[in-house]
DSSP file (Angstrom, degrees, kcal/mol; ACC not computed):
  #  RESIDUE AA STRUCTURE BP1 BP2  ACC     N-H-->O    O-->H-N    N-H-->O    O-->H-N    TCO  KAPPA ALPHA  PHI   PSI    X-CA   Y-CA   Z-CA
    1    1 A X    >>        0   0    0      0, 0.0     4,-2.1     0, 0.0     3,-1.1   0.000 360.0 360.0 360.0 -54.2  162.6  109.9  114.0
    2    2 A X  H 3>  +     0   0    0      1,-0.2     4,-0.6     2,-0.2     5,-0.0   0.746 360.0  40.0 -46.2 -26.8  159.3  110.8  115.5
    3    3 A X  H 3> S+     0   0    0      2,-0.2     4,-0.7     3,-0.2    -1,-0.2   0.508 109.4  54.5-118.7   7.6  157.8  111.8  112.6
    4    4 A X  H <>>S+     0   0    0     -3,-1.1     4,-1.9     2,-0.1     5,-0.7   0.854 120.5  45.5 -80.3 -70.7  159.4  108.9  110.1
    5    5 A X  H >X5S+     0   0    0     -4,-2.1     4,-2.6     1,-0.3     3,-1.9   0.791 114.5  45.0 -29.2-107.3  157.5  106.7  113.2
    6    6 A X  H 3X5S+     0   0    0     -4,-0.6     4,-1.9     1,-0.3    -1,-0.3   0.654 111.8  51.7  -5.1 -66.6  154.4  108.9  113.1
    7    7 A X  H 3X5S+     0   0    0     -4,-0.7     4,-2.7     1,-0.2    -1,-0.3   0.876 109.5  49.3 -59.0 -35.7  154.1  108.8  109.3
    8    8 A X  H <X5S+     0   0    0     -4,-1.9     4,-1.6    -3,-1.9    -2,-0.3   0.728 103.6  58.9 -68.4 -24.0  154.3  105.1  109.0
    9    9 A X  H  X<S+     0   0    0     -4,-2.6     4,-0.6    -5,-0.7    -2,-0.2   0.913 109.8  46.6 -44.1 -86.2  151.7  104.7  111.6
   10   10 A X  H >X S+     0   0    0     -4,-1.9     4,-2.0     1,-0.2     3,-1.3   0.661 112.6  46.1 -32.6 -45.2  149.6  106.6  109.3
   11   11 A X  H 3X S+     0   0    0     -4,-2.7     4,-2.1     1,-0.3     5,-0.3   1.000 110.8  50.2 -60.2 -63.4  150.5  104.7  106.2
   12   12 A X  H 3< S+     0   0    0     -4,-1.6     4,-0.3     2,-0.2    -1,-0.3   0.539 119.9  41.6 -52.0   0.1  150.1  101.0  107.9
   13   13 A X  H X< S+     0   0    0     -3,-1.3     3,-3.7    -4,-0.6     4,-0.5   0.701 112.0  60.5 -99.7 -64.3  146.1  102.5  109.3
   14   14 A X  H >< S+     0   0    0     -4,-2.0     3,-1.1     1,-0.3    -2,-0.2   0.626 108.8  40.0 -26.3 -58.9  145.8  104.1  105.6
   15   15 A X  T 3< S+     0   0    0     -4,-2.1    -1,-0.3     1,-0.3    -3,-0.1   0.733 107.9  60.3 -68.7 -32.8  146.0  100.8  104.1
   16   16 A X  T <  S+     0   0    0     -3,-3.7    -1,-0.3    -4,-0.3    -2,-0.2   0.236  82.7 105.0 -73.6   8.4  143.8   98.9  106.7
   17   17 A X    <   -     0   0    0     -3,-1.1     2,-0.3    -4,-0.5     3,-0.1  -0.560  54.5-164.5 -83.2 168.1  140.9  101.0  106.0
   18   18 A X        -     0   0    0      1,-0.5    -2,-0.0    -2,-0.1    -3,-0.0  -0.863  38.4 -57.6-149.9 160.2  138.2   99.5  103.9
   19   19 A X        -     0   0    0     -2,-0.3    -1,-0.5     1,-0.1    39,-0.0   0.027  27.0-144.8 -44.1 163.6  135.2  101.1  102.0
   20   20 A X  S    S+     0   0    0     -3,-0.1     2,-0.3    81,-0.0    -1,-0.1   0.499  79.8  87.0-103.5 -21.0  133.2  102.9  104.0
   21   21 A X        +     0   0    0     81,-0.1     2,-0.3     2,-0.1    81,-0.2  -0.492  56.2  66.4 -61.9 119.1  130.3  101.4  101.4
   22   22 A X  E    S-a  102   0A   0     79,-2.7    81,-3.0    -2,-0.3     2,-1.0  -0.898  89.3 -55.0 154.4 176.2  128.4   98.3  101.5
   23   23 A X  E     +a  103   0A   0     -2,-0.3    81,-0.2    79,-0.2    40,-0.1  -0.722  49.5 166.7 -70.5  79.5  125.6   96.2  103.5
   24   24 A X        +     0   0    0     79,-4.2    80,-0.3    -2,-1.0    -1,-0.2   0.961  50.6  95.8 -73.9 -33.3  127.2   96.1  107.4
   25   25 A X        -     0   0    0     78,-1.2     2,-1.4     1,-0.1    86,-0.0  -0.284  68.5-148.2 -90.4 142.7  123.5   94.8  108.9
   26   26 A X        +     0   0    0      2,-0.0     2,-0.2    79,-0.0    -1,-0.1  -0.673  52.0 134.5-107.2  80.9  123.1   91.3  109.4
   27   27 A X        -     0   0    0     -2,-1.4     2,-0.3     3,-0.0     0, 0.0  -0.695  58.9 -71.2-121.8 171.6  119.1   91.4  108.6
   28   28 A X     >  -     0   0    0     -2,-0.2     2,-2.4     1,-0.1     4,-0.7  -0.649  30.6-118.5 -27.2  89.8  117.1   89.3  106.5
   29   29 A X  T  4 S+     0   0    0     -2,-0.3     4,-0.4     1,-0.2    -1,-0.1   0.444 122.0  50.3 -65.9  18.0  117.0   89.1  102.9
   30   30 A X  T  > S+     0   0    0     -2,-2.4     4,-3.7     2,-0.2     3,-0.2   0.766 114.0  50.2 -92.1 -57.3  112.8   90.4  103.2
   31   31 A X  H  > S+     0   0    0     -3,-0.5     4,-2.5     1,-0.3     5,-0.3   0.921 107.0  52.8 -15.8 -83.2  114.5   93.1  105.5
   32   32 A X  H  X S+     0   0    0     -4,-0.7     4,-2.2     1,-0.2    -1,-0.3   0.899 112.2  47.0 -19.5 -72.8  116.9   93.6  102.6
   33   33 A X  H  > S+     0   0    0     -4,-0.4     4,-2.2    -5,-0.4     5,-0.3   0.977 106.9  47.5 -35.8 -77.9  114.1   94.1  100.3
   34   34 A X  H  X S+     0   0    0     -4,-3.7     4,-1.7     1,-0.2    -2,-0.2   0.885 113.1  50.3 -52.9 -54.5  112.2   96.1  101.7
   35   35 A X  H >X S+     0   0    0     -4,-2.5     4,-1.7     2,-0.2     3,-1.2   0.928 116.2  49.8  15.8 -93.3  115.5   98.6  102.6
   36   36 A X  H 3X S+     0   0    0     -4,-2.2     4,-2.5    -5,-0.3    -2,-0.2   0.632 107.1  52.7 -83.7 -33.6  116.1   98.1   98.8
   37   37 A X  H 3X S+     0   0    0     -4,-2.2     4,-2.6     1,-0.2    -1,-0.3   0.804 113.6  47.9 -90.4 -16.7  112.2   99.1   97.4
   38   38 A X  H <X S+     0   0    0     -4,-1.7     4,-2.1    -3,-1.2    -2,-0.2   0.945  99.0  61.6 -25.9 -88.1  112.4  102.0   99.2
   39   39 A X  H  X S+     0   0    0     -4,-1.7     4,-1.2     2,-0.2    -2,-0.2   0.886 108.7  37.5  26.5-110.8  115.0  102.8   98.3
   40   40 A X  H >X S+     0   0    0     -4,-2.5     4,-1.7     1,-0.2     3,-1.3   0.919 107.7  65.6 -47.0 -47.4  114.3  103.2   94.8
   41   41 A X  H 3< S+     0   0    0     -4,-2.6     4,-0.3     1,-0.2    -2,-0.2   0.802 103.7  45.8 -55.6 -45.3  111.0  104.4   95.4
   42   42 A X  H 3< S+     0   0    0     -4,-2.1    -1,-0.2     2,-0.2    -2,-0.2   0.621 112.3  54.3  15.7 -65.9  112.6  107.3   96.9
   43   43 A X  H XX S+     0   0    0     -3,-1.3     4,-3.2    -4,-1.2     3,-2.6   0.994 109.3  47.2 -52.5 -73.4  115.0  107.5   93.9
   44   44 A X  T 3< S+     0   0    0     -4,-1.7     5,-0.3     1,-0.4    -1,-0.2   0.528 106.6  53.7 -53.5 -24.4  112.3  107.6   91.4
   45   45 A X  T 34 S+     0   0    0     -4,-0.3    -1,-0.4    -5,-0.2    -2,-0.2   0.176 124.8  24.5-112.2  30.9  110.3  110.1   93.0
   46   46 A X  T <4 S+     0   0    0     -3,-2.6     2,-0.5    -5,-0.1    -2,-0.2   0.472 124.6  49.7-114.9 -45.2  113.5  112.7   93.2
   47   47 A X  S  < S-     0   0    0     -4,-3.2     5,-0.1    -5,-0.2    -2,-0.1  -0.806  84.5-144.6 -65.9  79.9  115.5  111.5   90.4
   48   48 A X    >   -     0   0    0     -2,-0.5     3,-2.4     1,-0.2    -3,-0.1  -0.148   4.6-151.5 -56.9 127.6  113.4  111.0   87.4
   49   49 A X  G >  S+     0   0    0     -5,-0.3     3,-2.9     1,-0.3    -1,-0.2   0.981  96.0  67.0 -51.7 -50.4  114.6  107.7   85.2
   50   50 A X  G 3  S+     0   0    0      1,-0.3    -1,-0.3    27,-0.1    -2,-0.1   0.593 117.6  22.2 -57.6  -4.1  113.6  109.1   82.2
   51   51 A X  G <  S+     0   0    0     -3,-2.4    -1,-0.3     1,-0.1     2,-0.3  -0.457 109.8  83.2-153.8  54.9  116.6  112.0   82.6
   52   52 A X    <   -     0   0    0     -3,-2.9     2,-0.5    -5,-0.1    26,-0.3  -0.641  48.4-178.1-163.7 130.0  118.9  110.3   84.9
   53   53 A X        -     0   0    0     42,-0.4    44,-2.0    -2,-0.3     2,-0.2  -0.883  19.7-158.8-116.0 117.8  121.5  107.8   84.1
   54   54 A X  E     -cb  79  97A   0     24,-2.3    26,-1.7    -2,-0.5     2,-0.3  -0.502  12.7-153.4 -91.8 174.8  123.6  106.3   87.4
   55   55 A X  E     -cb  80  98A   0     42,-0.8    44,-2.4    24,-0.2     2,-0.6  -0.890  14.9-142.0-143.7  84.2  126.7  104.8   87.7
   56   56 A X  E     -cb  81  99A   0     24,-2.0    26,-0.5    -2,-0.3    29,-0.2  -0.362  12.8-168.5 -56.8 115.8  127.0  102.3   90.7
   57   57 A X        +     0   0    0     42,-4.1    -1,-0.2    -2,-0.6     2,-0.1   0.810  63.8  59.6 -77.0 -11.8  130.6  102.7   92.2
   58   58 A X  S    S-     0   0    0     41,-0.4    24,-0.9     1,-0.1     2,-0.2  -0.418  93.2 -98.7-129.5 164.6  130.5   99.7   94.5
   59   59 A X        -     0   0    0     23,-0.2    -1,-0.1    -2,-0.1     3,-0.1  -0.612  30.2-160.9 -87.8 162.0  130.0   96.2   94.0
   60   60 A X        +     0   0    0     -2,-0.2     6,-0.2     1,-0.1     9,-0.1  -0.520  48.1 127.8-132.2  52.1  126.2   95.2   94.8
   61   61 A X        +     0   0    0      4,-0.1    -1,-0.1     5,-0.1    -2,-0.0   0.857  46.0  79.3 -91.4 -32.4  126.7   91.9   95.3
   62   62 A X  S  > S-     0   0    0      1,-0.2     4,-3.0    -3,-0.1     5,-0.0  -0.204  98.9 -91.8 -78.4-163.4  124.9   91.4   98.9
   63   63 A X  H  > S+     0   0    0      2,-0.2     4,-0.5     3,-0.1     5,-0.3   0.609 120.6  56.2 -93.2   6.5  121.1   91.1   99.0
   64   64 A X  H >> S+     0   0    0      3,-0.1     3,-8.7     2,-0.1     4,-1.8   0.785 114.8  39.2 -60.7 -91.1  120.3   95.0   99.5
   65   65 A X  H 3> S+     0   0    0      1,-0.3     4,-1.9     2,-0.3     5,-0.3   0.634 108.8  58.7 -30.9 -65.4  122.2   96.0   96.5
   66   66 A X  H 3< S+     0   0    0     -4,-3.0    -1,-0.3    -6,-0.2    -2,-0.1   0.642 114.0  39.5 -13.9 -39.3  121.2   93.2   94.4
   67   67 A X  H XX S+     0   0    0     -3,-8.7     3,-1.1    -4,-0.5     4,-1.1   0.849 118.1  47.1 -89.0 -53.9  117.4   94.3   95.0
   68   68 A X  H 3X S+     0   0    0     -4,-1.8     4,-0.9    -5,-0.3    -2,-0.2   0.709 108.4  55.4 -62.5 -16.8  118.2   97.8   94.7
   69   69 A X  H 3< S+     0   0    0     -4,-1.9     4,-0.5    -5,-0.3    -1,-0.3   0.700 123.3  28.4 -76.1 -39.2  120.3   97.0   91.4
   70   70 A X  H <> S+     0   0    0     -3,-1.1     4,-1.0    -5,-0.3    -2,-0.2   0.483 114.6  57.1-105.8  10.6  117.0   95.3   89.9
   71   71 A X  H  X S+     0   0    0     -4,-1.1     4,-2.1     2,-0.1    -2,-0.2   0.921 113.4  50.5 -95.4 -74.3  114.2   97.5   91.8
   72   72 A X  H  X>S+     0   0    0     -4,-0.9     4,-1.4     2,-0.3     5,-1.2   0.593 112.2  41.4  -8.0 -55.2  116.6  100.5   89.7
   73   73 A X  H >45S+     0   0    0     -4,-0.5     3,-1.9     3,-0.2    -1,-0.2   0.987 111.8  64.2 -86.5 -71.8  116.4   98.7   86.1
   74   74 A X  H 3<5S+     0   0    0     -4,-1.0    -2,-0.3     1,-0.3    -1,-0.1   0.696 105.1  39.3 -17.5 -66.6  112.5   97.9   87.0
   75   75 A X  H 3<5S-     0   0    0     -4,-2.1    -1,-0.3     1,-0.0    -2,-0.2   0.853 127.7-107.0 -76.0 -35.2  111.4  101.5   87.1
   76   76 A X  T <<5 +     0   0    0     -3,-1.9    -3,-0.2    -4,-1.4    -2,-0.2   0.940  60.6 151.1 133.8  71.2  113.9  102.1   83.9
   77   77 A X      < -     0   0    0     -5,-1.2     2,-0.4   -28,-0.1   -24,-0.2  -0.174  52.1-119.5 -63.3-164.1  116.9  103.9   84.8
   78   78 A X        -     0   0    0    -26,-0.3   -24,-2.3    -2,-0.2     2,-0.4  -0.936  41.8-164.0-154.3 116.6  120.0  103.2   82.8
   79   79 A X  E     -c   54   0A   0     -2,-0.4   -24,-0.2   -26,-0.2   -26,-0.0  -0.811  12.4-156.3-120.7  81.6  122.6  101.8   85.6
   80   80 A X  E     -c   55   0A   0    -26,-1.7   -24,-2.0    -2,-0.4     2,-0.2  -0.729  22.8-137.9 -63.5 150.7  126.4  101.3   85.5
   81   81 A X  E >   -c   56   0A   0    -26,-0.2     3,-4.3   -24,-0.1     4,-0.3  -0.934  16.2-114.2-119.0 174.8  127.7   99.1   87.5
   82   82 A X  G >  S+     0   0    0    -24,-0.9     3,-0.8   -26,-0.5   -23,-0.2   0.530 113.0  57.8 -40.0 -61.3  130.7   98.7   89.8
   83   83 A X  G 3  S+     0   0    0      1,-0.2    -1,-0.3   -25,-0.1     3,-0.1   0.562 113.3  36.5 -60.1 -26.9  132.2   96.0   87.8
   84   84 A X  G <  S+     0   0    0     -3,-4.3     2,-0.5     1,-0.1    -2,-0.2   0.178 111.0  77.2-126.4  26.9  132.4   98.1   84.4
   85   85 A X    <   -     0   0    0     -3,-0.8    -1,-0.1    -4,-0.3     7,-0.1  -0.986  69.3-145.4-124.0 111.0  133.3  101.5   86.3
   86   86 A X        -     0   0    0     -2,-0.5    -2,-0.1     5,-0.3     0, 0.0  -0.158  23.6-117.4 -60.9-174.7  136.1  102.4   87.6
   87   87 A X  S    S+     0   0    0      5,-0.0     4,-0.2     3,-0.0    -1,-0.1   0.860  80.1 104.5 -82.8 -57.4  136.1  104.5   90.9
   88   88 A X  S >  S-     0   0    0      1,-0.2     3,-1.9     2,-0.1     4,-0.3   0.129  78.7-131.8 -57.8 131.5  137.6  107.3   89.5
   89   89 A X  T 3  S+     0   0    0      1,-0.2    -1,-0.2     2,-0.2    -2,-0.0   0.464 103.1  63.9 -70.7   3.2  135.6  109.9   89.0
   90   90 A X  T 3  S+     0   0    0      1,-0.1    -1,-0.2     4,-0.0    -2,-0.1   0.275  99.0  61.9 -91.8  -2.5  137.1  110.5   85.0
   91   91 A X  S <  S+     0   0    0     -3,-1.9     2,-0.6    -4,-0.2    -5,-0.3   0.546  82.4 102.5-121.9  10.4  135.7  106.9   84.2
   92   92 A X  S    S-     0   0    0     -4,-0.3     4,-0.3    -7,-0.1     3,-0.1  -0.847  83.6 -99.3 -75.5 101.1  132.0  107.8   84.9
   93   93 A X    >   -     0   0    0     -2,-0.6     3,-0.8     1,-0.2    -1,-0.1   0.451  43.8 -95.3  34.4 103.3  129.9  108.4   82.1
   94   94 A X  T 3  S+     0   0    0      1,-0.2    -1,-0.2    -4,-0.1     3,-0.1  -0.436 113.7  20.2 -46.5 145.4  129.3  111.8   81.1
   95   95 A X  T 3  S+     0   0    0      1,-0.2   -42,-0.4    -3,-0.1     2,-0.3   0.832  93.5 139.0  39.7  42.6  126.3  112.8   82.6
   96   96 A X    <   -     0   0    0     -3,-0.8    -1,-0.2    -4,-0.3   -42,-0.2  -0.781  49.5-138.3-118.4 141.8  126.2  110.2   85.2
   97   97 A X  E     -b   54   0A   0    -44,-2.0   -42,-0.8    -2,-0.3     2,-0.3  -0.686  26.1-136.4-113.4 144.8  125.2  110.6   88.8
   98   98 A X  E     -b   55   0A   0     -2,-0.2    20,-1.8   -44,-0.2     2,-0.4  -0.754  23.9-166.3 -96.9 160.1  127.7  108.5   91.0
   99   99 A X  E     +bD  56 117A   0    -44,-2.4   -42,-4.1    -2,-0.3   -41,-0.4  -0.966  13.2 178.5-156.0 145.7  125.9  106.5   93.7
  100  100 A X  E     - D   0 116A   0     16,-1.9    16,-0.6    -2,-0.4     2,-0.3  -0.617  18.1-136.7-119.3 166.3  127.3  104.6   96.8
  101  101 A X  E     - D   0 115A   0     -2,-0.2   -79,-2.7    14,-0.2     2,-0.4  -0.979  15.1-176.2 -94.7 140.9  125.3  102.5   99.7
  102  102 A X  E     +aD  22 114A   0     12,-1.0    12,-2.3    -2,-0.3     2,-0.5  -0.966   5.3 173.1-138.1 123.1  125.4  102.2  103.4
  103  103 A X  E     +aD  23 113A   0    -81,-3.0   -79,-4.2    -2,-0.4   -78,-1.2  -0.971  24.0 154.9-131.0 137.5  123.4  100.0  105.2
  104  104 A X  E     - D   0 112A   0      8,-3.4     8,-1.4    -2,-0.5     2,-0.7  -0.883  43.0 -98.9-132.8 162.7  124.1   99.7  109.0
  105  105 A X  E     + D   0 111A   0     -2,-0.3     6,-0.2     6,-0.2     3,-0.1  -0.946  24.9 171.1-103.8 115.6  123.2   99.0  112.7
  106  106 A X        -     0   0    0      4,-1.3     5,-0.2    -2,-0.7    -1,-0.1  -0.153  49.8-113.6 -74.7  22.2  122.5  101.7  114.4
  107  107 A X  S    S+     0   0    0      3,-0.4    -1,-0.2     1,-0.1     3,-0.1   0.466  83.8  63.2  58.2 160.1  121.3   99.6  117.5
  108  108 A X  S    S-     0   0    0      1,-0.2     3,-0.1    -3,-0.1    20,-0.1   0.337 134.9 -44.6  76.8   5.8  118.5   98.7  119.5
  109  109 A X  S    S+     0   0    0      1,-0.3    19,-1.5    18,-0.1     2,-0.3   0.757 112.0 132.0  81.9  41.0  116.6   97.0  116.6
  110  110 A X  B     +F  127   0B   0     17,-0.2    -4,-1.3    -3,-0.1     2,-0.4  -0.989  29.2 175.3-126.3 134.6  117.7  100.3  114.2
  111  111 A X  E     -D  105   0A   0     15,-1.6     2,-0.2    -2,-0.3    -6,-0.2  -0.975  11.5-158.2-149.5 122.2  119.0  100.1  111.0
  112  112 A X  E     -D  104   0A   0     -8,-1.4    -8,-3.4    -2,-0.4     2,-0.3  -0.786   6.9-155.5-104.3 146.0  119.9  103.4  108.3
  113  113 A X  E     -D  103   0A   0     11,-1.0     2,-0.6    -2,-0.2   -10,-0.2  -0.942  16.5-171.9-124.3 132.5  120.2  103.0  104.8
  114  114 A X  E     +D  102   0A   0    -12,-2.3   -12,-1.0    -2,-0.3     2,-0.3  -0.880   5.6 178.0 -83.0  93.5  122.6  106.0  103.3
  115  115 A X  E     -D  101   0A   0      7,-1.3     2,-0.4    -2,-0.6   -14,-0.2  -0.910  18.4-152.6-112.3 160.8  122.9  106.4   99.7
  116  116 A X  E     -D  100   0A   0    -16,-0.6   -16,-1.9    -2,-0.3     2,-0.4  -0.926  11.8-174.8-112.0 135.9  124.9  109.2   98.2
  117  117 A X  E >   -DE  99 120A   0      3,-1.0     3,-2.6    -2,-0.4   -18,-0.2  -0.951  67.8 -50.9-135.1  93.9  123.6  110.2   94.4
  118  118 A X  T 3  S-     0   0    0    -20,-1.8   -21,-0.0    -2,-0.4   -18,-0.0  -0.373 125.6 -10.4  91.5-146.0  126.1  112.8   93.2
  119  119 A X  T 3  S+     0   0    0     -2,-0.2    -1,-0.3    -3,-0.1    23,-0.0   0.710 125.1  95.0 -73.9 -16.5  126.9  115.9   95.8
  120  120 A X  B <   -E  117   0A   0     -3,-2.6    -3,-1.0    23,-0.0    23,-0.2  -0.357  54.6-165.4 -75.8 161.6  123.6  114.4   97.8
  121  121 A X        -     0   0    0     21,-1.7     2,-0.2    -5,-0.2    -5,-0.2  -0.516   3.3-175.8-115.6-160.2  122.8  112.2  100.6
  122  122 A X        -     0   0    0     19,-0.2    -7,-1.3    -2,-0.2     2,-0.3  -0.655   7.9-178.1 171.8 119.2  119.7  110.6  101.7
  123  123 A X  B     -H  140   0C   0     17,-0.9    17,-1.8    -9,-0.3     2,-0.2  -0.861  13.0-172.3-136.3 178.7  119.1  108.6  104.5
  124  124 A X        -     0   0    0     -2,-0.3   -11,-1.0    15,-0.3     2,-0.3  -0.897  14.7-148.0 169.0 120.0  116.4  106.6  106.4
  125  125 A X        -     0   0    0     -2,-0.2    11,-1.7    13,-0.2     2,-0.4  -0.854  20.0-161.8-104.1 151.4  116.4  104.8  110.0
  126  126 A X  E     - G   0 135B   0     -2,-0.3   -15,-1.6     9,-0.2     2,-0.3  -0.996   8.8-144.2-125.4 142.9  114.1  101.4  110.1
  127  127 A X  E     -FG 110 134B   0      7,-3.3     7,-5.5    -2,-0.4     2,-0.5  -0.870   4.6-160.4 -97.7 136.6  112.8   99.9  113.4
  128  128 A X  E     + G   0 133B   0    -19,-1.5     2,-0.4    -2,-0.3     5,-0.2  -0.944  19.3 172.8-119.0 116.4  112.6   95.8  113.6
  129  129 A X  E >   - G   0 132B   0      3,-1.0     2,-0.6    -2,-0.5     3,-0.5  -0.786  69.2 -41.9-148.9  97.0  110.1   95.5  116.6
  130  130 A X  T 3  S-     0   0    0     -2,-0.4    -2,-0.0     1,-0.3     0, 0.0  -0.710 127.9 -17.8  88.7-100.3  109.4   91.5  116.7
  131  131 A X  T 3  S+     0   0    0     -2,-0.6    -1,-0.3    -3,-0.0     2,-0.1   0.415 121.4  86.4-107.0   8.0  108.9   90.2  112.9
  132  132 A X  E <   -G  129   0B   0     -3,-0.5    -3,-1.0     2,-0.0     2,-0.3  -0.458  54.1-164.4-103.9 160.1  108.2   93.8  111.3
  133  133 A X  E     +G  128   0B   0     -5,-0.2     2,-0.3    -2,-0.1    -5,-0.2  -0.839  17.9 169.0-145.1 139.8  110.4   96.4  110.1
  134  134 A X  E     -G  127   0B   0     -7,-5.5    -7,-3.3    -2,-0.3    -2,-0.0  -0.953  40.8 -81.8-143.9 154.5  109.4   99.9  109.4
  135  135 A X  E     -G  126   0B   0     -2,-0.3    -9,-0.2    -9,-0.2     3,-0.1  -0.274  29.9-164.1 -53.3 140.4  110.3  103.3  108.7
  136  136 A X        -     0   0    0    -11,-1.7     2,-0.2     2,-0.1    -1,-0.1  -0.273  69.6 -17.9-129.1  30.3  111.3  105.0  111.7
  137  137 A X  S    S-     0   0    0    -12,-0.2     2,-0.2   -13,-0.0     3,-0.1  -0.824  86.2 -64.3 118.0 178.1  111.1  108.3  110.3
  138  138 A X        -     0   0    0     -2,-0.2   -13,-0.2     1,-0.1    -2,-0.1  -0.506  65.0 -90.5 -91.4 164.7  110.9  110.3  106.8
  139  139 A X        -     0   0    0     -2,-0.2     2,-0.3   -15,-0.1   -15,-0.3  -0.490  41.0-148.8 -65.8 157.3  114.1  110.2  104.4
  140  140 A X  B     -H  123   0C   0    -17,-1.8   -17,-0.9    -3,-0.1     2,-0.5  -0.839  13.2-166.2-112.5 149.2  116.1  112.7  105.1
  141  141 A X        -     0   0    0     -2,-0.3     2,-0.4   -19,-0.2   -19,-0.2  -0.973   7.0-159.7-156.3 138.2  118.3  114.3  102.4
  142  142 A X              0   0    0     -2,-0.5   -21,-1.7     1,-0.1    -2,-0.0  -0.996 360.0 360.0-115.6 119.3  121.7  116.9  102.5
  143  143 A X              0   0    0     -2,-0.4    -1,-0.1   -23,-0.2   -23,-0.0   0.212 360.0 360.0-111.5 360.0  122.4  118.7   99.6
């Protein structure tokens, strides 16, 4: 009986979970921007466009993702998105890098943005001190 209990716990949490992907920080859409050209710039300078085609898994609908979705085109990768990809990793492109976002508050006026390209990460903290926000460090990346 404990462990019919115990497994239904687990199902009813399993279901309440939500991506772990997406915009959580409630910043500015210059904020946003800036976050988003980064970003790319980043992208561009590890990931060459001219031999890398991505596949966004997530919808990009807030205003990070939005910027980073046309910052992305700008510099002239070739971009699935969310909406004509499934999640499942059999309905990506061949030869497609998958890529997720996280942007969050880490507190105090700090804010990381996380993307995952493939088996990598990449991350970034920014500090907001009055109207500014700036890198708070170098990107970071785990391969």
């Amino acid at each position: 009986m404990q462990k019919q209990l115990l497994a239904a716990l687990c199902l009813i949490t399993a279901t309440a979970c939500t991506s772990p992907y997406g915009n959580y920080a409630k910043v500015t859409d210059s904020y946003n921007n800036q976050m988003a050209d980064d970003a790319a710039n980043e992208l561009v300078a590890l990931y060459p466009p001219a031999s890398t085609h991505l596949a966004l898994l997530q919808s990009a609908r807030d205003a990070y993702g939005v910027e980073l979705v046309s910052k992305l085109r700008e510099s002239g990768y070739a971009l699935e998105e969310a909406e004509k990809v499934s999640s499942k990793p059999k309905a990506i492109p061949p030869a497609s890098l998958p890529i997720h976002y996280t942007v969050d508050n880490i507190g105090n006026g700090l804010y990381r943005v996380t993307i995952s390209v493939g088996d990598h990460m990449m991350s970034r903290v920014y500090s907001v001190t009055g109207q500014d926000m700036l890198p708070a460090g170098a990107w970071t990346r785990k391969e």
